[in-house]
C-alpha positions in Angstrom: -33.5 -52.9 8.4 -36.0 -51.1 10.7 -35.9 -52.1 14.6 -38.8 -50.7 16.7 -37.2 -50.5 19.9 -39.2 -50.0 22.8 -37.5 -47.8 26.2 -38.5 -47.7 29.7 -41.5 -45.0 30.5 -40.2 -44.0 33.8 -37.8 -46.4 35.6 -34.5 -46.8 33.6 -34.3 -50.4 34.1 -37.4 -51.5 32.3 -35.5 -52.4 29.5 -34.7 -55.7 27.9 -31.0 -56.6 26.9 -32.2 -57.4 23.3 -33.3 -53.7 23.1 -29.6 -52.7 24.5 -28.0 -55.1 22.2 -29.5 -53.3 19.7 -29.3 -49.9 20.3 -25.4 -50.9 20.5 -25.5 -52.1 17.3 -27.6 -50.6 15.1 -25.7 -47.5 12.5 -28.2 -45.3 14.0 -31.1 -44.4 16.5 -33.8 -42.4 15.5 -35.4 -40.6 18.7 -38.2 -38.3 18.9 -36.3 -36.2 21.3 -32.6 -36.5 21.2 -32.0 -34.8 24.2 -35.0 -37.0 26.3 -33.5 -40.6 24.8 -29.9 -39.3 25.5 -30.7 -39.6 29.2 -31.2 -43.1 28.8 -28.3 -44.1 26.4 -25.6 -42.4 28.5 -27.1 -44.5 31.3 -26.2 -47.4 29.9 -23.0 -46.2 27.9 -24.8 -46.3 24.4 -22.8 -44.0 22.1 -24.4 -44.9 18.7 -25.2 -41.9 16.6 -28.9 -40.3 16.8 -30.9 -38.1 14.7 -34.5 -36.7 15.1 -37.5 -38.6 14.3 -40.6 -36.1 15.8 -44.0 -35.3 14.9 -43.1 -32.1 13.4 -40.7 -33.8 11.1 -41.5 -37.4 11.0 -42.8 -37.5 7.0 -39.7 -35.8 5.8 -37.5 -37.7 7.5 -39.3 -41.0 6.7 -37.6 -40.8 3.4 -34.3 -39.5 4.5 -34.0 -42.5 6.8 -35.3 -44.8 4.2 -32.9 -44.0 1.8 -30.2 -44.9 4.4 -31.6 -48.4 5.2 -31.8 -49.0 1.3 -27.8 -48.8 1.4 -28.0 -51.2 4.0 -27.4 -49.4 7.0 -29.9 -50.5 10.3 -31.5 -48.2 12.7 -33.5 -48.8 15.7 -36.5 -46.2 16.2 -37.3 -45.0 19.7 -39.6 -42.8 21.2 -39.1 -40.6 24.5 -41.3 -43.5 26.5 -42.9 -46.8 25.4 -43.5 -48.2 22.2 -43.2 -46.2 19.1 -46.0 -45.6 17.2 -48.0 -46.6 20.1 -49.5 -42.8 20.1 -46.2 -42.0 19.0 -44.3 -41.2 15.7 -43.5 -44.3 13.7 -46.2 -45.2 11.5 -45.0 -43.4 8.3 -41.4 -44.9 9.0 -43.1 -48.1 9.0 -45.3 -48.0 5.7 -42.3 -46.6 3.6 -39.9 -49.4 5.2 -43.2 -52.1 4.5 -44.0 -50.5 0.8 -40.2 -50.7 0.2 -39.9 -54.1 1.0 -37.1 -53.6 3.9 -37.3 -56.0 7.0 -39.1 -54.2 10.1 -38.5 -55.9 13.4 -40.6 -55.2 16.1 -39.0 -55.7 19.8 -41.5 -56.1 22.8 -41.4 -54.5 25.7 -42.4 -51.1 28.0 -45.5 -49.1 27.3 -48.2 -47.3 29.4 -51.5 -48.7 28.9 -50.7 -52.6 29.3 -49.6 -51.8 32.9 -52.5 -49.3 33.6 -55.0 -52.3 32.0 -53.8 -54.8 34.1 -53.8 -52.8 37.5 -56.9 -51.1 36.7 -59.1 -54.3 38.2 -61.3 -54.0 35.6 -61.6 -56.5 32.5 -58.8 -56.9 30.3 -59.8 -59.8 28.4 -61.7 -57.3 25.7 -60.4 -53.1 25.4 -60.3 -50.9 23.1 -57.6 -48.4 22.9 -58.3 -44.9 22.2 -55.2 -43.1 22.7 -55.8 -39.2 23.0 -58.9 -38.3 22.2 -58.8 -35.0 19.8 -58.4 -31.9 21.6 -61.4 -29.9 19.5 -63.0 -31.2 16.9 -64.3 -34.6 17.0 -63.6 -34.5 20.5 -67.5 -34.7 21.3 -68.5 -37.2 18.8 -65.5 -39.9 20.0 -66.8 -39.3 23.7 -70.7 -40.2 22.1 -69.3 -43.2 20.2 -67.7 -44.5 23.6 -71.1 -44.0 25.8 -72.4 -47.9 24.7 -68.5 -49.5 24.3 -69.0 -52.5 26.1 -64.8 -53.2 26.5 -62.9 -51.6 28.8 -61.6 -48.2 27.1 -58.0 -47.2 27.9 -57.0 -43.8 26.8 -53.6 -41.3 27.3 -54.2 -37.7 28.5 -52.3 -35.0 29.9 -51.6 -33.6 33.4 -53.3 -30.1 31.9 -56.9 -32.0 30.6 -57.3 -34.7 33.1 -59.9 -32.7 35.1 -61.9 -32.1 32.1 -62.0 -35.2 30.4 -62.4 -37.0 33.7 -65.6 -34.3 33.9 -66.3 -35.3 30.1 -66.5 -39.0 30.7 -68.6 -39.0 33.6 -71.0 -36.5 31.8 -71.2 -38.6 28.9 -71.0 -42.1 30.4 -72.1 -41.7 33.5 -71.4 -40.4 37.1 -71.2 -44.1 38.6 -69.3 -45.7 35.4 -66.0 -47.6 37.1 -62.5 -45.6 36.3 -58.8 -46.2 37.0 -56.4 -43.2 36.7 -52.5 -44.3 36.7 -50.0 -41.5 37.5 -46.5 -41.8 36.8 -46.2 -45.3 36.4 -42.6 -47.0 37.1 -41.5 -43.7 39.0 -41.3 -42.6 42.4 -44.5 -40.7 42.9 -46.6 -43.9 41.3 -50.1 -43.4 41.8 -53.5 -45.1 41.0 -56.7 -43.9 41.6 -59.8 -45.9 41.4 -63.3 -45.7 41.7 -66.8 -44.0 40.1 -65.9 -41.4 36.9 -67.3 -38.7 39.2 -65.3 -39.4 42.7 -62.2 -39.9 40.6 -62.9 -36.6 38.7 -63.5 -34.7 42.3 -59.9 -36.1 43.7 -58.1 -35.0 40.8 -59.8 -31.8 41.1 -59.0 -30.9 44.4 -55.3 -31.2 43.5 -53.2 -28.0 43.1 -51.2 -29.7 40.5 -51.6 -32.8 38.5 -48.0 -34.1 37.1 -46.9 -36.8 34.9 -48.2 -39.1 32.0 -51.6 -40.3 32.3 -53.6 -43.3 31.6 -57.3 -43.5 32.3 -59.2 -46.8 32.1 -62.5 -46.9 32.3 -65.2 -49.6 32.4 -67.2 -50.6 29.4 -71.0 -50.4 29.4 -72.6 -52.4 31.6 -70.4 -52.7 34.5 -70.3 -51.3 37.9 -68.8 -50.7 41.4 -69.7 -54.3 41.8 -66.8 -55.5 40.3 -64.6 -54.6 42.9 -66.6 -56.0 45.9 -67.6 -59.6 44.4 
């Protein structure tokens, strides 16, 4: 049996005690970092055995993890933050356990984007969730099939791109088009940043360092500035 086991993406309580019970219980924890997910678990006295589960390695060890479950053993998959295979590894852990026939039970709790959506002020009863948008090729075309999107778009980036995405967004769908940026959400230096693609792009730009996970979320076609003065 496969549990999908979301963990806290900042503050170490935002964790539910099904997912503790679980990681407790389970014969073993798949992490994408052992080292990041240890922090956690010693927190909260969890000494279950952990392997790897990363990008680098995740369709190997699909099958080595597999063949475990098929002698009946459970695991609990976690990533370093949020949901797994919410721009995470997970999916090809997932399709072998689902083509195999073994149980996969998905847990709810902590990731970025719902927060970020919900904070953001803008419409949340329609998105569409990119993730990361490619890094070089088909980077372009993705940002041209966004330009007439009329949900909310949510998407991931890092500390290092923000300023040039944020510069390829407003080039693409506008100066004025309505953006939240959250920083850091859950932890101490929480921040959130909205306004037009191009004033958010020019505050972000000014900084002498950007740090932290980030989630931009920016308004579909069609709506403006208005929204936040009605």
């Amino acid at each position: 049996m496969l549990y999908l086991v979301p963990t806290p993406i900042g503050n170490l309580e935002d964790i539910t005690l099904r997912a503790l019970r679980v990681l407790r219980e389970v014969d073993l924890i798949a992490c994408e970092d052992t080292r990041t997910s240890g922090v956690l678990l010693s927190h909260y006295d969890i000494k279950t055995p952990r392997t790897s589960y990363h990008e680098h390695n995740e369709r190997k060890k699909a099958l080595v993890l597999l063949d475990r479950m098929r002698t009946g053993q459970s695991i609990a998959l976690i990533s370093d933050a949020g949901s797994p295979g919410v721009s995470d590894p997970g999916f090809f852990l997932v399709r072998a356990c689902v083509r195999s026939e073994i149980p996969v039970i998905p847990l709810p709790g902590a990731t970025a984007f719902v927060p970020a959506l919900t904070a953001s002020a803008l419409p949340a009863d329609r998105f569409t969730f990119e993730g990361f948008l490619p890094t070089k090729k088909g980077r372009q075309s993705r940002l041209e099939e966004l330009r007439n999107e009329a949900r909310t778009i949510i998407l991931y980036e890092s500390p290092y791109r923000l300023v040039k995405t944020l510069d390829q967004l407003a080039v693409t769908l506008g100066d004025d088009r309505p953006v939240s940026v959250s920083r850091e959400l859950t932890k101490k230096f929480e921040e959130i940043q909205r306004g037009t693609l191009r004033d958010v792009h020019d505050y972000f730009a000014c900084q002498t360092r950007i740090r932290g996970e980030l989630v931009i979320v920016a308004a579909g076609a069609g709506v403006t500035t208005d929204i936040w003065r009605e």
